[in-house]
N, C-alpha and C positions, 0 to 999 in steps of 0.2 A: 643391349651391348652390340652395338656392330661398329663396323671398319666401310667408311663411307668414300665414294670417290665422284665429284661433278665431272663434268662432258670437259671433252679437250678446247677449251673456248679461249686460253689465255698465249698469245704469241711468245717466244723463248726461244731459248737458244737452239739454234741448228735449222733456222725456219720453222721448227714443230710447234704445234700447239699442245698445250700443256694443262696439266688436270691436279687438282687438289685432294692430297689424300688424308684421311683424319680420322680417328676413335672416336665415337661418344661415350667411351667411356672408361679409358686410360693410356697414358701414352703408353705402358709397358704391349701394350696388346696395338697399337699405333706399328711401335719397333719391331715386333713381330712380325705381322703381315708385312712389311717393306721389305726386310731379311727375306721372305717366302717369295717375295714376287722379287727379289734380287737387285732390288733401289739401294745404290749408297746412301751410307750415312751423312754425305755432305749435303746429300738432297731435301734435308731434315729441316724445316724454319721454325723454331720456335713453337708451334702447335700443328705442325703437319709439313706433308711431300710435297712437292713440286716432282710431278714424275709427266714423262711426254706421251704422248695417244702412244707410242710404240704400243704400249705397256696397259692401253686403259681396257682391252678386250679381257686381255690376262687376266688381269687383280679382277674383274668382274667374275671371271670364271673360277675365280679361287675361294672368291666371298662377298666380296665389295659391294655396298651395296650402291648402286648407281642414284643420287639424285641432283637436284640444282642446285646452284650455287650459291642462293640464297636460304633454301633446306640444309645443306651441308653448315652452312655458317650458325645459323638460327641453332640447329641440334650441338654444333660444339661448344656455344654461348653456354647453353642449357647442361654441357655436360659438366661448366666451371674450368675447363682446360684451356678456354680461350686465352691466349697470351698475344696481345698488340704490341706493335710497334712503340715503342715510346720517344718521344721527341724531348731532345734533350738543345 
């Protein structure tokens, strides 16, 4: 059970690069740590954060466990929380 966050690699808004934040192993403990680290609720997609580097030092210092972006994805596959995009 941890609260996972990849490297700031993804370009966003305000020029920052931006980082993925995610449970493996339930969104209620997801919405928790976001509330700690002080990420709005709009910042929420469907199975994780969108939060900017401000903030990636932080949520490591708090818990988070730092890995890549393809470990982050793999572990919330495996958690069954994974929710995609659906194309309609």
């Amino acid at each position: 059970m941890a609260v996972l966050i990849d490297r700031p690699n993804w370009p966003g808004p305000r020029g920052l690069l931006w980082s993925h934040l995610v449970s493996d192993s339930s969104l209620e403990e997801l919405h928790e740590f976001a509330r700690l680290l002080g990420v709005p609720e709009r910042a929420f997609d469907r199975d994780h954060y969108d939060v900017p580097e401000t903030v990636y030092e932080r949520a490591v210092l708090l818990g988070a466990e730092p890995v890549g972006s393809r470990e982050l994805v793999r572990r919330l596959r495996a958690s069954g929380l994974r929710r995609p995009k659906t194309h309609t």
